[in-house]
KOLNU-118555 format. One line per field, with one value per atom (N, C-alpha, C): x, y, z; atom name; residue number from 1. Coordinates in Angstrom, 1 decimal. Layout:
N
u	X ...;
v	Y ...;
w	Z ...;
site	CA ...;
pos	NUM ...;
***
This chain:
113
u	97.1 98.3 98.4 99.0 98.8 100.3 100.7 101.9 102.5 102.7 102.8 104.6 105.6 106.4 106.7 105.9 105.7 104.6 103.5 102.8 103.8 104.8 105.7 106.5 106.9 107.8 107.0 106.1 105.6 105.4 105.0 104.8 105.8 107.0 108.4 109.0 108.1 109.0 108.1 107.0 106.0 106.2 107.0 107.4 108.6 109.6 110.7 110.5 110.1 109.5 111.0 111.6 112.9 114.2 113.9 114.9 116.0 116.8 117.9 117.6 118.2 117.7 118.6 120.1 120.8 120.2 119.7 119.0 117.8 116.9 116.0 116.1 116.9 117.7 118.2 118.7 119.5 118.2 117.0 115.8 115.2 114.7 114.0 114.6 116.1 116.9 117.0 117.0 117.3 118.5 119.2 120.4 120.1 121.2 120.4 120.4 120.9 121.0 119.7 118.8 117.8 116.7 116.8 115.5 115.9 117.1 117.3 116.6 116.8 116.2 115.0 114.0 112.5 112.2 112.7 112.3 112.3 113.7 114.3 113.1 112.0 111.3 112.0 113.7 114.3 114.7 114.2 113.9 113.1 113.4 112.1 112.5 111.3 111.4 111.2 111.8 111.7 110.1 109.9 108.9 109.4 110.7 111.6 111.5 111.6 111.8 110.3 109.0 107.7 107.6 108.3 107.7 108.4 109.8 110.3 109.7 109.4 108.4 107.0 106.0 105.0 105.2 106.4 106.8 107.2 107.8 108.1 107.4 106.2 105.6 104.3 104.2 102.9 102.0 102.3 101.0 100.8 99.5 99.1 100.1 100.1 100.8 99.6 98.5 97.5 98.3 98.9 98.8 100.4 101.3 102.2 102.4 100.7 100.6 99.3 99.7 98.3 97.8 96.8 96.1 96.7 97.0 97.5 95.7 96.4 95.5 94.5 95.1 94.5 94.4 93.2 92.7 91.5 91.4 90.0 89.8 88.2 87.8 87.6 87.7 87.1 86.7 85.2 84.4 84.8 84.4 84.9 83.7 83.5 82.5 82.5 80.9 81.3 81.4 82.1 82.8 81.3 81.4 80.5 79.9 79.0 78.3 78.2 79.0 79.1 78.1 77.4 76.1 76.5 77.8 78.5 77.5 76.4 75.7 76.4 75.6 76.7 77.4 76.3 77.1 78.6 78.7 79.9 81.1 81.1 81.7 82.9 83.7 85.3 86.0 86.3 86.6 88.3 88.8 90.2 90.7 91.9 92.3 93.4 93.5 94.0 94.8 96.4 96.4 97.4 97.2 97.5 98.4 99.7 100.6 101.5 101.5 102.2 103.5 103.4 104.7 105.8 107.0 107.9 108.0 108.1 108.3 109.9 110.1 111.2 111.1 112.0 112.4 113.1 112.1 112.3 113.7 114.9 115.9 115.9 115.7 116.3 117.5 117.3 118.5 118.9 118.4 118.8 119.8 120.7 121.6 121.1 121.6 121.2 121.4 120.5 120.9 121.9 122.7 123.6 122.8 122.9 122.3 123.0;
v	-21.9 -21.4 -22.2 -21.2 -22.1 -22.4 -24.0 -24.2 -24.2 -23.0 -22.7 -23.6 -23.6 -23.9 -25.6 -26.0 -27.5 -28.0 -26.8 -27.2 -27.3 -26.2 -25.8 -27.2 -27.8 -29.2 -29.9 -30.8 -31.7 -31.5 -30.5 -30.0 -30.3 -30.0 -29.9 -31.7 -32.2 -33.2 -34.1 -33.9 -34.8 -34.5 -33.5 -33.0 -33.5 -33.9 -34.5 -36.1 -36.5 -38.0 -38.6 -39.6 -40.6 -39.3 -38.4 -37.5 -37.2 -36.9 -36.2 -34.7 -34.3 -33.0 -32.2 -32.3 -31.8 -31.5 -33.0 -33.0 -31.9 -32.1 -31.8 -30.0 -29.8 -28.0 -27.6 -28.8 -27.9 -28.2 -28.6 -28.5 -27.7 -27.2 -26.1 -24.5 -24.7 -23.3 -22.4 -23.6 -23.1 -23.9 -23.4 -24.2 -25.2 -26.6 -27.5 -27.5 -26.5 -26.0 -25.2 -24.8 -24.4 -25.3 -26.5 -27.4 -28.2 -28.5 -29.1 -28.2 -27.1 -26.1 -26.3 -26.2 -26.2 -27.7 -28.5 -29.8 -29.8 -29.4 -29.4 -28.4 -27.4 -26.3 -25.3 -25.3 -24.0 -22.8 -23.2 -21.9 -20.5 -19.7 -18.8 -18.3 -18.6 -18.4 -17.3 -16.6 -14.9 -15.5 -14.2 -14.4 -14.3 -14.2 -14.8 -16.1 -16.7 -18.2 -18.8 -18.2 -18.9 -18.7 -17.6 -16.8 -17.9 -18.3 -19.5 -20.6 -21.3 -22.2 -22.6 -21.6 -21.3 -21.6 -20.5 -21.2 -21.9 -22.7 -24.1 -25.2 -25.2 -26.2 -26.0 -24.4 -24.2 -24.0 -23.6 -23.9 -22.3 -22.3 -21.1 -20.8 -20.0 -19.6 -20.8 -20.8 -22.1 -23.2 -23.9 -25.0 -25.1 -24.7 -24.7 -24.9 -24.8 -24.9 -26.0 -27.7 -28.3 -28.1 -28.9 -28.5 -30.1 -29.6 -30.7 -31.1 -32.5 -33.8 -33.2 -32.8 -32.4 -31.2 -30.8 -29.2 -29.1 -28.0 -27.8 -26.1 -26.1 -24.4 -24.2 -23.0 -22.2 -20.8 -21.5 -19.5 -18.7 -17.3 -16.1 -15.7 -15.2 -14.4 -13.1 -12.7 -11.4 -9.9 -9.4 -8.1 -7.3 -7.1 -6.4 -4.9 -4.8 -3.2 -3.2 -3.9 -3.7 -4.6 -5.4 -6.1 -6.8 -8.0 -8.2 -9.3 -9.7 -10.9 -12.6 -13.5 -14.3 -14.8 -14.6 -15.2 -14.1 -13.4 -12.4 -13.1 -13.9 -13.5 -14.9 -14.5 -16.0 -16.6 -17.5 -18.4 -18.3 -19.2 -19.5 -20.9 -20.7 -22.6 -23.2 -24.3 -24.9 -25.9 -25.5 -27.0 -27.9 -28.9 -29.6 -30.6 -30.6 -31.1 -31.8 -32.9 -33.7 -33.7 -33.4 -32.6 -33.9 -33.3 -34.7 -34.9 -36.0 -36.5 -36.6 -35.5 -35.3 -35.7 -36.1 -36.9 -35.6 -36.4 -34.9 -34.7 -33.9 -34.0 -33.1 -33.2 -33.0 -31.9 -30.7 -30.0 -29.5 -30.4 -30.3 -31.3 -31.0 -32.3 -32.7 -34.4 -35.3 -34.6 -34.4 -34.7 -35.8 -35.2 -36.4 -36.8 -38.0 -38.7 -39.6;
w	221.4 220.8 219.4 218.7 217.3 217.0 216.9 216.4 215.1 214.3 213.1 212.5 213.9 213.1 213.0 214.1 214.2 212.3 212.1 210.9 209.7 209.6 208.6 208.1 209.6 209.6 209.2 209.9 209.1 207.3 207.1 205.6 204.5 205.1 204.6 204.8 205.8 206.2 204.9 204.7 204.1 202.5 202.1 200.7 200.5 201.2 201.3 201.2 201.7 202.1 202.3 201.4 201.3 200.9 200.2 199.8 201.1 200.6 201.5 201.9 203.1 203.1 202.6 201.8 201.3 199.9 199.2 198.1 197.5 198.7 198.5 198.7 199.5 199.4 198.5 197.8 196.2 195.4 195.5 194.3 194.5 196.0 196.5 196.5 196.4 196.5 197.9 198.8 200.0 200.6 202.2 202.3 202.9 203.1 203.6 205.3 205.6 207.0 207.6 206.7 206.6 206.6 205.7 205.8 207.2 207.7 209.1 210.3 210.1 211.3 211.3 210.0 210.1 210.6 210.1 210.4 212.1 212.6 214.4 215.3 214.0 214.6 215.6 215.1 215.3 214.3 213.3 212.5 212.2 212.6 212.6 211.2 210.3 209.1 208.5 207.3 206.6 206.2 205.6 204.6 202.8 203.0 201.8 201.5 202.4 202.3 202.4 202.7 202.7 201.3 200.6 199.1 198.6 199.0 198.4 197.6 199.3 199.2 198.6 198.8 197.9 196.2 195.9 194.6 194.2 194.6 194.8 194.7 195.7 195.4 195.1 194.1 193.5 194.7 195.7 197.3 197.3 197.9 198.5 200.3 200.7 202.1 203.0 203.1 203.8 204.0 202.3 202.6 202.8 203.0 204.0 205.6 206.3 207.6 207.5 207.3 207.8 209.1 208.5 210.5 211.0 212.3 213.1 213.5 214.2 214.3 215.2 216.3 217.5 217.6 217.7 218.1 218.6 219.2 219.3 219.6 219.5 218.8 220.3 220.4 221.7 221.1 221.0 220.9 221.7 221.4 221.7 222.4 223.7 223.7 223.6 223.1 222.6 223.2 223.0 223.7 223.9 225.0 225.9 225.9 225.5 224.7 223.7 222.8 220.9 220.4 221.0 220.5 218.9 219.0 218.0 218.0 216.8 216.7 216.3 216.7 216.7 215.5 214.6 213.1 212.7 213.4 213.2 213.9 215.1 216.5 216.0 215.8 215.7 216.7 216.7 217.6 217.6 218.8 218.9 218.7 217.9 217.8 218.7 219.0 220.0 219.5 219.7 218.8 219.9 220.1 220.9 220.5 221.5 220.7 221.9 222.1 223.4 223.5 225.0 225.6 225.6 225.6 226.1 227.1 227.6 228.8 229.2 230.7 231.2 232.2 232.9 234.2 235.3 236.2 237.2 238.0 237.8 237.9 239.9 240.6 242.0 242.4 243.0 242.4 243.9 245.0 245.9 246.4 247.9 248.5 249.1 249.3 249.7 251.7 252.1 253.6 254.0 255.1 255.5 257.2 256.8 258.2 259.3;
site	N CA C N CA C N CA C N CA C N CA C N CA C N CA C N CA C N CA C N CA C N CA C N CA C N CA C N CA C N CA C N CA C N CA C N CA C N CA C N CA C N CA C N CA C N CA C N CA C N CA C N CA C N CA C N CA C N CA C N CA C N CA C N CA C N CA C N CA C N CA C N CA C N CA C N CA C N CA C N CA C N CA C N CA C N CA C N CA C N CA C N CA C N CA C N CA C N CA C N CA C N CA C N CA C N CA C N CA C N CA C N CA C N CA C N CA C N CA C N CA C N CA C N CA C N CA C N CA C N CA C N CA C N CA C N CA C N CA C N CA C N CA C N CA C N CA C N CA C N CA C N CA C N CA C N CA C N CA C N CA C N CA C N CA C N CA C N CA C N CA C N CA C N CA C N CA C N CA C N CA C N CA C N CA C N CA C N CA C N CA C N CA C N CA C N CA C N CA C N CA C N CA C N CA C N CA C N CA C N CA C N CA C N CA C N CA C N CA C N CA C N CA C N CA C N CA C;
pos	1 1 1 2 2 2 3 3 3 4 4 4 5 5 5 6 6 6 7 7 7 8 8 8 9 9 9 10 10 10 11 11 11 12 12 12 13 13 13 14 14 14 15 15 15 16 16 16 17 17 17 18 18 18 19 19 19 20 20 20 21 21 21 22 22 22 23 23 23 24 24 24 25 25 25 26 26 26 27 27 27 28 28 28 29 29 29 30 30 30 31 31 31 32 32 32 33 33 33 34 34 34 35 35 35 36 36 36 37 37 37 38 38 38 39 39 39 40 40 40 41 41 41 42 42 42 43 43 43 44 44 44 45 45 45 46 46 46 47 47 47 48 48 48 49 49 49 50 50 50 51 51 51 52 52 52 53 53 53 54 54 54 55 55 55 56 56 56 57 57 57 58 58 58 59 59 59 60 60 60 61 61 61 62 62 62 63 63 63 64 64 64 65 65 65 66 66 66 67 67 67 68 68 68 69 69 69 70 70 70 71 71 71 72 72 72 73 73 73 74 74 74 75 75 75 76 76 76 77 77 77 78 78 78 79 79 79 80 80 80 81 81 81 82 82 82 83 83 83 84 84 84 85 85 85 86 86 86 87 87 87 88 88 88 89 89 89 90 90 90 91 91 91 92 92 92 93 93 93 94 94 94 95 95 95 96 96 96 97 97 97 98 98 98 99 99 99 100 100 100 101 101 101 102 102 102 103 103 103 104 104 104 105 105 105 106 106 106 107 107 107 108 108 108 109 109 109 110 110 110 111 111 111 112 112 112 113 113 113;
***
């Protein structure tokens, strides 16, 4: 699974650095309710606001999404009768991203003894 909106945050978070996020919303021309969402990774972003962005900070739509630390490739194998050779054949990315740790909450009653 690829985590596009976790890449978006770091991206935003690392273009901001010490800035305010109010600050840094009135330079970019977005609200500052909006750079809090992407940062929280509850924003599902327009493609208004990537066009934003790009212009903004001179970036291609790529470099909006680094690659997280952790991934890994899983080849494809190839679809069966179409004799797709392998230098053709693409892989899938993984990106691996540590879960939080929750405390297992019990949602039953206590037996009485």
């Amino acid at each position: 699974m690829v985590h596009l909106r976790q890449r978006l945050a770091i991206f935003i978070k690392e273009k901001r650095g010490s800035t305010t996020q109010r600050e840094f919303a009135r330079k970019i021309g977005v609200a500052q309710s909006t750079i809090m969402r992407i940062e929280n990774l509850d924003q599902n972003v327009t493609i208004n606001t990537l066009e934003t962005l790009c212009r903004v900070f001179h970036a291609d739509i790529a470099e909006l999404f680094p690659q997280v630390s952790q991934s890994k490739n899983y080849p494809l194998a190839p679809p069966r009768g179409l004799g797709v050779p392998e230098t053709q054949r693409t892989g899938l990315l993984h990106e691996q991203t540590p879960k939080p740790s929750r405390a297992k909450v019990s949602k039953r009653k206590p037996r009485d003894q």
